[in-house]
N, C-alpha and C positions, 0 to 999 in steps of 0.2 A: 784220709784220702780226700781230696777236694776235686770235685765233677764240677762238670758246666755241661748241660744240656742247651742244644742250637737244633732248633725247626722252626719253620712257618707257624704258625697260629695254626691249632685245628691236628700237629704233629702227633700230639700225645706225651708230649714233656710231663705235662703235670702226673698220668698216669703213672709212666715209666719209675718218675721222679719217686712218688712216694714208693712202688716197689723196693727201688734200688736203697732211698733210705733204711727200711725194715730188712733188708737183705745183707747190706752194708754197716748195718746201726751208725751213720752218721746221718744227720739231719738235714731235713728237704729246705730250700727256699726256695718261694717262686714270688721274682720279682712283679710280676705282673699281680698276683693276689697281695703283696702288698699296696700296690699303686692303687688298686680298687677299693681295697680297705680306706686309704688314705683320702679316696674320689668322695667318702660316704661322709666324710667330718668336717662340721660348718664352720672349716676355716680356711683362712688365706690361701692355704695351700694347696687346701683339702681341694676348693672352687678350682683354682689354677691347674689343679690334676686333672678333675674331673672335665673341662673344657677342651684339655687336651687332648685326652684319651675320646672323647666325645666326635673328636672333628679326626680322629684318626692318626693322630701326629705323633711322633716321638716326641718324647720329655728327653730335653736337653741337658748332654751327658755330664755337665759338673752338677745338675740336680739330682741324674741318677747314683752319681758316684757316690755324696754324701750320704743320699739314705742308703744306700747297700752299704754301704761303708761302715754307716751308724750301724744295721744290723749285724754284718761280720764281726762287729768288734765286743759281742755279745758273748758269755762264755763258754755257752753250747754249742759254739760255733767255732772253737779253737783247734780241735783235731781234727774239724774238715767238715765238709760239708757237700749238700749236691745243689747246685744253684743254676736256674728257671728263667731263659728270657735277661740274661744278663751275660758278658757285654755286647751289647748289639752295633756298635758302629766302634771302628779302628782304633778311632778319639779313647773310647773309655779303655779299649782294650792297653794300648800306651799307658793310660794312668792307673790300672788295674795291676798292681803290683801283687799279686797275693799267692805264690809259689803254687798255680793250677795245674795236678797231676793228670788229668784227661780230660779232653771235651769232645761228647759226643752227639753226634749229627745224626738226627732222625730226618730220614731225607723223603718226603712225597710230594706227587704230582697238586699243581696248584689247582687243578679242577677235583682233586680228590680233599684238600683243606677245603674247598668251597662245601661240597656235599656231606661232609663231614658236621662243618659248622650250621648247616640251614637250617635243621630240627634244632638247634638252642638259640635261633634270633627271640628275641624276646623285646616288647614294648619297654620293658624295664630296663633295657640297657640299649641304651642308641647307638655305641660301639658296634654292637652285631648286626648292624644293617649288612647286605651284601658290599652297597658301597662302600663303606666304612670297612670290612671284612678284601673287600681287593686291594683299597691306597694301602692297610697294613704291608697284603702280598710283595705292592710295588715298592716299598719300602724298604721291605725285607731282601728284597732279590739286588737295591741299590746298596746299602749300607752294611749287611750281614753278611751278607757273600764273602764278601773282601776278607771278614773275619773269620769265616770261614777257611779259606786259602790261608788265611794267617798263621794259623792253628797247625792247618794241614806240613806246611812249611817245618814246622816245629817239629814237628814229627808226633804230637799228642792227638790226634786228630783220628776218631774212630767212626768209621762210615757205616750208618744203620740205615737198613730198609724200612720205615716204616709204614708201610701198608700193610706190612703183615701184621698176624695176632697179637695180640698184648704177648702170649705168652713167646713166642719164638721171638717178637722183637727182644723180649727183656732177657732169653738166653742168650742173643745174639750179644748185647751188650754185655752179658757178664763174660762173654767167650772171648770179648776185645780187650776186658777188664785181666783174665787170667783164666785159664784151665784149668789148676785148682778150685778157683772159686765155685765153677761150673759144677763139677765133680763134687761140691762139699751141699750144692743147697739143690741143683734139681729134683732129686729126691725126695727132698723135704717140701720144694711147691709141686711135685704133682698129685693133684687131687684126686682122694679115693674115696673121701668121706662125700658121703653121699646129703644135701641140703635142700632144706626148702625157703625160700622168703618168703615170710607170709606180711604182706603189707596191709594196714588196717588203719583207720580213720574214720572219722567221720565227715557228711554230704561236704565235697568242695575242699577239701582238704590236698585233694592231687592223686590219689590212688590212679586213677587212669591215664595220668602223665607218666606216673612211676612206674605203670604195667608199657606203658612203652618206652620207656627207657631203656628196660631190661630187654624189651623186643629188639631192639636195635643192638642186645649184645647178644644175642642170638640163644636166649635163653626162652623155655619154652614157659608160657603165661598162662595161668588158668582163672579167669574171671568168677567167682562164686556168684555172684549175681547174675551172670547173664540165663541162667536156667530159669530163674525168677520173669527177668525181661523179656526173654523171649515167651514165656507163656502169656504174656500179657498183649505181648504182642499177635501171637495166635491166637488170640480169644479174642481180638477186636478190642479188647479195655483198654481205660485212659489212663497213665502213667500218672498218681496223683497218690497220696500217702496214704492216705483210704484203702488203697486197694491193694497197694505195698503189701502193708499191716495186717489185710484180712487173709490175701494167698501165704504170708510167711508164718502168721499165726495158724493157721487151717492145715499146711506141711508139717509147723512141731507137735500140734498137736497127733497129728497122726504117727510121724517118723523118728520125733524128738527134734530138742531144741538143734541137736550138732546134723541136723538134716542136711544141709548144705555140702559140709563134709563127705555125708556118706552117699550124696548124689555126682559127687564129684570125684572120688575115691578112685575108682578105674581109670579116668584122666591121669592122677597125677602117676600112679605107678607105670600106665604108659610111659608118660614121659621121661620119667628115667629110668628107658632104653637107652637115650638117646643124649640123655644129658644128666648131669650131674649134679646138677641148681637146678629145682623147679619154682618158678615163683607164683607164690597165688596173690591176685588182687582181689582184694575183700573180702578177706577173712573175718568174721564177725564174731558171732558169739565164743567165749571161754570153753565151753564145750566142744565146740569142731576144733580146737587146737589138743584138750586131752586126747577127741576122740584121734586123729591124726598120730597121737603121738604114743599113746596105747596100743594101735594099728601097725604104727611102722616105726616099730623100737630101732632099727638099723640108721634110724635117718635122723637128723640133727635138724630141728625145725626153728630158727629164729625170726622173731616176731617186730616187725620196722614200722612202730608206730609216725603215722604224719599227723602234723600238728600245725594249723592254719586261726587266727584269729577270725573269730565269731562273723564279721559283719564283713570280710573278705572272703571265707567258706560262701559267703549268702550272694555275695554279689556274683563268684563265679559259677554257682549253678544255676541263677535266673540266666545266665548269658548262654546257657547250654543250649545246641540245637534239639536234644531230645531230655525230655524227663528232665525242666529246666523249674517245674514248679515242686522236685522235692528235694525240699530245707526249710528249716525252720526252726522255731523251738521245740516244735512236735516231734518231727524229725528225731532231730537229737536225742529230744531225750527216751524217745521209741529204742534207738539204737544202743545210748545208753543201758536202759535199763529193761527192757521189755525182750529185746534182743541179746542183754548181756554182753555186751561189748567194754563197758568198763572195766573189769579186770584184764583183758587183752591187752588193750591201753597201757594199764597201768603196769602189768607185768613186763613191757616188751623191755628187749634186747637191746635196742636202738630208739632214738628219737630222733626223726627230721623235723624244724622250723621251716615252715614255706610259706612267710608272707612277701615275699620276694619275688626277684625275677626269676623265670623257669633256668636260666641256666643256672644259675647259685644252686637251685634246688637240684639238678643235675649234680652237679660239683659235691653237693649231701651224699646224692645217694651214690655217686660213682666212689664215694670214700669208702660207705659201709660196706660197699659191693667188693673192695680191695678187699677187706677187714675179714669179711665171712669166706670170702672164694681162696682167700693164700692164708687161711689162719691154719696154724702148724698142728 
């Protein structure tokens, strides 16, 4: 089967996209992660993408053609495929010979791509300025549309709401796909198995970016450290490693190492009342993962280790507005070994890289978040 997904920037293509691949078993491409990929490589090309894409513009459709073209003609790509952000103007749609069995249109409002996108503007990528993020819109609305109608004409043309849920958009798509289809897999994505994400790192690593990440898909977060912060904050003390070290070492002495855990405990079984995924940030020591897992044998606990180079951890917690002076080597290796954190680390589930711009590192965790939430 060969898809084409068509929405605004901010639609949900790429979501949808990987769903429909693991739902479908034929393979996602999204023309735009190739183009960035391509933005990152010190050459000729790579500069001329990256310029592009930078100031907003469409890449000119005999250069898109080529490289989709070079990809299509790949062998995992023979019995079909779902493809992202491709063809976007009339032009390629004419040269795009490639027998497309459906293209489907995730259609939202453009003040709803704006708010959508705002939380992943990112220094790292000049693209996602807002301005840069509306010439796309106006872009979109001169050149796509048309292709849109195109389509529509054809009669292959499946009209999706996309403001709704990941999960009802992506039934709605299977229900334009076929009825059967519907009937063979909802079943099997709806979620009973009950999850936690326990995300762990070390200072600067992103933990608190990836606890709202997950806020923003309406999952509920439970901070392990903030019982720590706030008493520090109640007691008038100064947020410095000193004193980390003495309140967390003076709790396991008293509580045990996996204290944290069991100060936390009644939070998470609240929460799934209400939800299904509970995510913890700052999961720490090895111990509050058996204890958790000893506790709540029914619940399937994966551990999303983040991983940031040394002297990039360091720069973004000096830039913190609060508790900006703890990191270090001290730090570290407190959390490491004092705290037992190293087997966490080293056992986990997952690994995100995030020396990067925040949306990449989005783009990580909204993969793994697919991976854990529709795993069969």
């Amino acid at each position: 089967m060969k898809i084409i997904l068509i929405g605004i920037q901010g639609a949900g293509k790429s979501t949808q996209g990987n769903l429909l691949s693991k739902e479908l078993n034929v393979p996602y491409l999204s023309t735009g992660h190739i183009f960035r990929m391509l933005a990152k490589e010190k050459t000729k090309l790579g500069r001329y993408i990256k310029e592009t894409i930078n100031a907003g513009l469409l890449i000119p459709d005999d250069k898109v053609l080529e490289i989709v073209q070079t990809y299509l003609s790949r062998p995992e790509y023979k019995k079909g495929y779902i493809l992202d952000g491709f063809p976007r103007t009339l032009n390629q749609v004419k040269k795009f010979q490639n027998g497309v069995d459906k293209v489907i249109y995730l259609k939202i409002p453009d003040k709803e791509a704006l708010w959508r996108l705002s939380y992943r503007k990112s220094t790292g990528r000049n693209d996602e300025t807002i301005k840069a993020i509306r010439k796309r819109i106006d872009l979109f609305h001169k050149f796509t549309e048309p292709v849109i109608e195109y389509y529509r004409k054809k009669g292959i043309l499946i009209d999706i709401d996309g403001t709704q849920t990941i999960e009802k958009v992506n039934r709605n798509i299977l229900r334009g796909l076929g009825k059967q289809l519907i009937k063979n897999r909802v079943k099997e994505w709806s979620r009973k198995q009950k999850s936690i994400i326990a995300i762990v790192g070390l200072a600067g690593a992103g933990k608190s970016e990836a606890g709202n990440f997950f806020r923003r898909k309406n999952l509920p977060v439970i901070s392990f450290g903030k019982i720590l912060n706030d008493y520090v904050d109640e007691h008038g003390l100064k947020h410095t490693e000193k004193v980390h070290k003495r309140i967390r070492e003076q709790w396991r002495r008293e509580k045990g190492i996996d204290v944290f855990a069991k100060l936390n405990e009644s939070k998470i079984r609240e929460s799934f009342e209400n939800s299904k995924v509970v995510v913890i940030e700052g999961m720490r020591s090895w111990e509050e993962y058996i204890y958790l897992k000893n506790k709540m044998k029914d619940i399937t606990i994966y551990i999303v280790a983040l991983f940031a180079n040394k002297e990039i951890r360091y720069k973004r917690t000096a830039s913190r507005k609060k508790r900006s002076s703890l990191y270090g080597e001290e730090r570290d290796l407190n959390e490491l070994i004092n705290t037992n954190m190293g087997p966490t680390i080293a056992f986990a589930d997952f690994c995100i890289k995030n020396n990067f711009s925040l949306e990449e590192f989005f783009d990580k965790l909204d993969e793994v978040y697919r991976q854990i939430y529709y795993r069969l």
